[in-house]
Rosetta silent file (secondary structure, phi, psi, omega in degrees, C-alpha in Angstrom):
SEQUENCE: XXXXXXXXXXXXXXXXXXXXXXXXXXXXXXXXXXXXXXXXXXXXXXXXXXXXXXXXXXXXXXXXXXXXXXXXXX
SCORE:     score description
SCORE:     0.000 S_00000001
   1 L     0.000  -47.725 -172.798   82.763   88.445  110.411 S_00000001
   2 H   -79.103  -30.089  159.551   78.860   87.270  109.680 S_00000001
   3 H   -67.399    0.159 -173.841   79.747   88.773  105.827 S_00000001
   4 H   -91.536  -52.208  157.348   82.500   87.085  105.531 S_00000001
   5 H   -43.127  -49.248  143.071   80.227   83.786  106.761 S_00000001
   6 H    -1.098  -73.601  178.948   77.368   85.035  104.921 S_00000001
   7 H   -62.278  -36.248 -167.275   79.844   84.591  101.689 S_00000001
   8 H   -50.303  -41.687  169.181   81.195   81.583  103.014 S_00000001
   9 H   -39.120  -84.637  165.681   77.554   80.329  103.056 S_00000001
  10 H    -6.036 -103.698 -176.373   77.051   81.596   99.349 S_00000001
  11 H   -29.422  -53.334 -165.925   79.986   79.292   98.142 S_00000001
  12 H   -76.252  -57.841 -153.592   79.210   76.044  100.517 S_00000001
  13 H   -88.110  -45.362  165.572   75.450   76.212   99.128 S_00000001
  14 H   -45.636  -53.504  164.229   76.916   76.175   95.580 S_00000001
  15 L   -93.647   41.531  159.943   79.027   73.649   95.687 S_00000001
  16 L    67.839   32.878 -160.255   76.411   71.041   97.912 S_00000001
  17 L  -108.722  133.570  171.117   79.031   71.414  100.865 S_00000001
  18 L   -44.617  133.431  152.808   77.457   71.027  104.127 S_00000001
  19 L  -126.614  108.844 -156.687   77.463   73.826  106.406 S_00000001
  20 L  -145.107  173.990 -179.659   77.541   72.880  110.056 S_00000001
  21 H    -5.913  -62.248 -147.096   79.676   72.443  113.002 S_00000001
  22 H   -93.994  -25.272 -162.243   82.560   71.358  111.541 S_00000001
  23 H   -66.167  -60.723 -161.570   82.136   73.693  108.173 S_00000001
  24 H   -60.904  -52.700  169.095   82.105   76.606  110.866 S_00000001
  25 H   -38.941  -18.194  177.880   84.950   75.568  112.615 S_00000001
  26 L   -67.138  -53.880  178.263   87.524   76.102  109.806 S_00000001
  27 L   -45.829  -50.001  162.550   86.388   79.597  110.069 S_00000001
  28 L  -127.702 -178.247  179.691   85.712   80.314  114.008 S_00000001
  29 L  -110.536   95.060 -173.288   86.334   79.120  116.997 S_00000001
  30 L  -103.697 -172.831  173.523   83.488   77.395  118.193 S_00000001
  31 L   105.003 -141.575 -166.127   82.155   75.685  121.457 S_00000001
  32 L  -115.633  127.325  174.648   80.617   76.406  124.556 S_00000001
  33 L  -118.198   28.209  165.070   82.797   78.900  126.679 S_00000001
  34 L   -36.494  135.266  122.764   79.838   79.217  129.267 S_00000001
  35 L   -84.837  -47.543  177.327   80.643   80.569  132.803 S_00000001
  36 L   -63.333  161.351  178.135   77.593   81.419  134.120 S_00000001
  37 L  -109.859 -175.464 -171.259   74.243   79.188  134.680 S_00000001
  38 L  -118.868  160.910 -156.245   71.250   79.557  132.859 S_00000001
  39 L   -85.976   22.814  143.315   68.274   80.708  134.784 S_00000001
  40 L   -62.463  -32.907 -174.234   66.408   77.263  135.377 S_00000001
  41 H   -99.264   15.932  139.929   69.595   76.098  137.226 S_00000001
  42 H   -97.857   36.092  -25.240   69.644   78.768  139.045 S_00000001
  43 H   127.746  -89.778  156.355   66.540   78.200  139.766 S_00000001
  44 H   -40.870  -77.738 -165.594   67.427   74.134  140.973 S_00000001
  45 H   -27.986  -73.040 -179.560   70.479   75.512  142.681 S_00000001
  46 H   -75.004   82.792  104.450   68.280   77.686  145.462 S_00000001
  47 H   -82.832  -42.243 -139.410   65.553   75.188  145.347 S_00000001
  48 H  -108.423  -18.495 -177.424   68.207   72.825  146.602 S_00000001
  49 L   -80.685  136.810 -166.999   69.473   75.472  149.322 S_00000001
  50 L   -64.355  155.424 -178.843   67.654   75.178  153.426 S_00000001
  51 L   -77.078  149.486  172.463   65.282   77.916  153.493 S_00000001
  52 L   -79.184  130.528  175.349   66.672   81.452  155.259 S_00000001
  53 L   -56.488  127.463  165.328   66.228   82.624  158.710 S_00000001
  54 E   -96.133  131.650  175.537   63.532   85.650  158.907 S_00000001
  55 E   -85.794  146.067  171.842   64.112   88.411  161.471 S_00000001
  56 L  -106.783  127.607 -165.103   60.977   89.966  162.225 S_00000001
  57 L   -92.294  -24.097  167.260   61.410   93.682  162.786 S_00000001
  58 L   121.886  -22.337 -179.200   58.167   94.281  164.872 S_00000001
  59 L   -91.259  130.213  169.434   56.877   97.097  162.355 S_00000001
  60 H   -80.991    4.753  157.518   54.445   95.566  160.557 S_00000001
  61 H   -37.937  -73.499 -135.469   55.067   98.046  157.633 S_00000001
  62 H  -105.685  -30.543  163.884   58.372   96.785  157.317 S_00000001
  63 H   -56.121  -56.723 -167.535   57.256   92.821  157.826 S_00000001
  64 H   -76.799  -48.124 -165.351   54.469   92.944  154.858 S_00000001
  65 H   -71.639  -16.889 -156.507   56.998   94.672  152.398 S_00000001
  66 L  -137.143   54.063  169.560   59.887   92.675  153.079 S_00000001
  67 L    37.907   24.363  167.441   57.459   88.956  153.025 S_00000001
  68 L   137.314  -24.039 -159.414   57.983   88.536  156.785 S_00000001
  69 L   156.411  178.749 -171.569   61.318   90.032  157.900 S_00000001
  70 E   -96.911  120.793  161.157   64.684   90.788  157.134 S_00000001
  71 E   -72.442  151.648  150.802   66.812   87.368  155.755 S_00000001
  72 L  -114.784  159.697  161.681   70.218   86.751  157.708 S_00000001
  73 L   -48.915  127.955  145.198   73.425   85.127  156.428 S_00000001
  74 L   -14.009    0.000    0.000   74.364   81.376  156.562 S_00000001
């Protein structure tokens, strides 16, 4: 597929024919098919989420490694 765009290129630059969005579109299928965030918003997202309950387990081993405690669930 990118030699067959490649060429497409070739030809489009020859004759003075734009090649952009719409040029690409005869050819693919373009536009944003995103599912997923990108990792600033997730990022915002827990920013925007109440901070998590810490359990403290009493070893302090086991406190310092794991920042304070054990998180729980909503």
């Amino acid at each position: 597929m990118q030699e067959h765009l490649a060429n497409e290129l070739i030809k489009a630059t020859r004759k003075s024919e734009i090649f952009d969005f719409d040029f690409l579109g005869k050819y693919i299928k373009l536009g944003s098919n995103r599912n997923g965030k990108y990792y600033w918003e997730w990022g915002e997202f827990f920013k925007s989420k109440p901070k998590i309950e810490k359990i403290h387990t009493g070893i302090d081993f086991l406190d310092n490694i794991s920042d304070g405690g054990f998180e729980v669930g909503p």
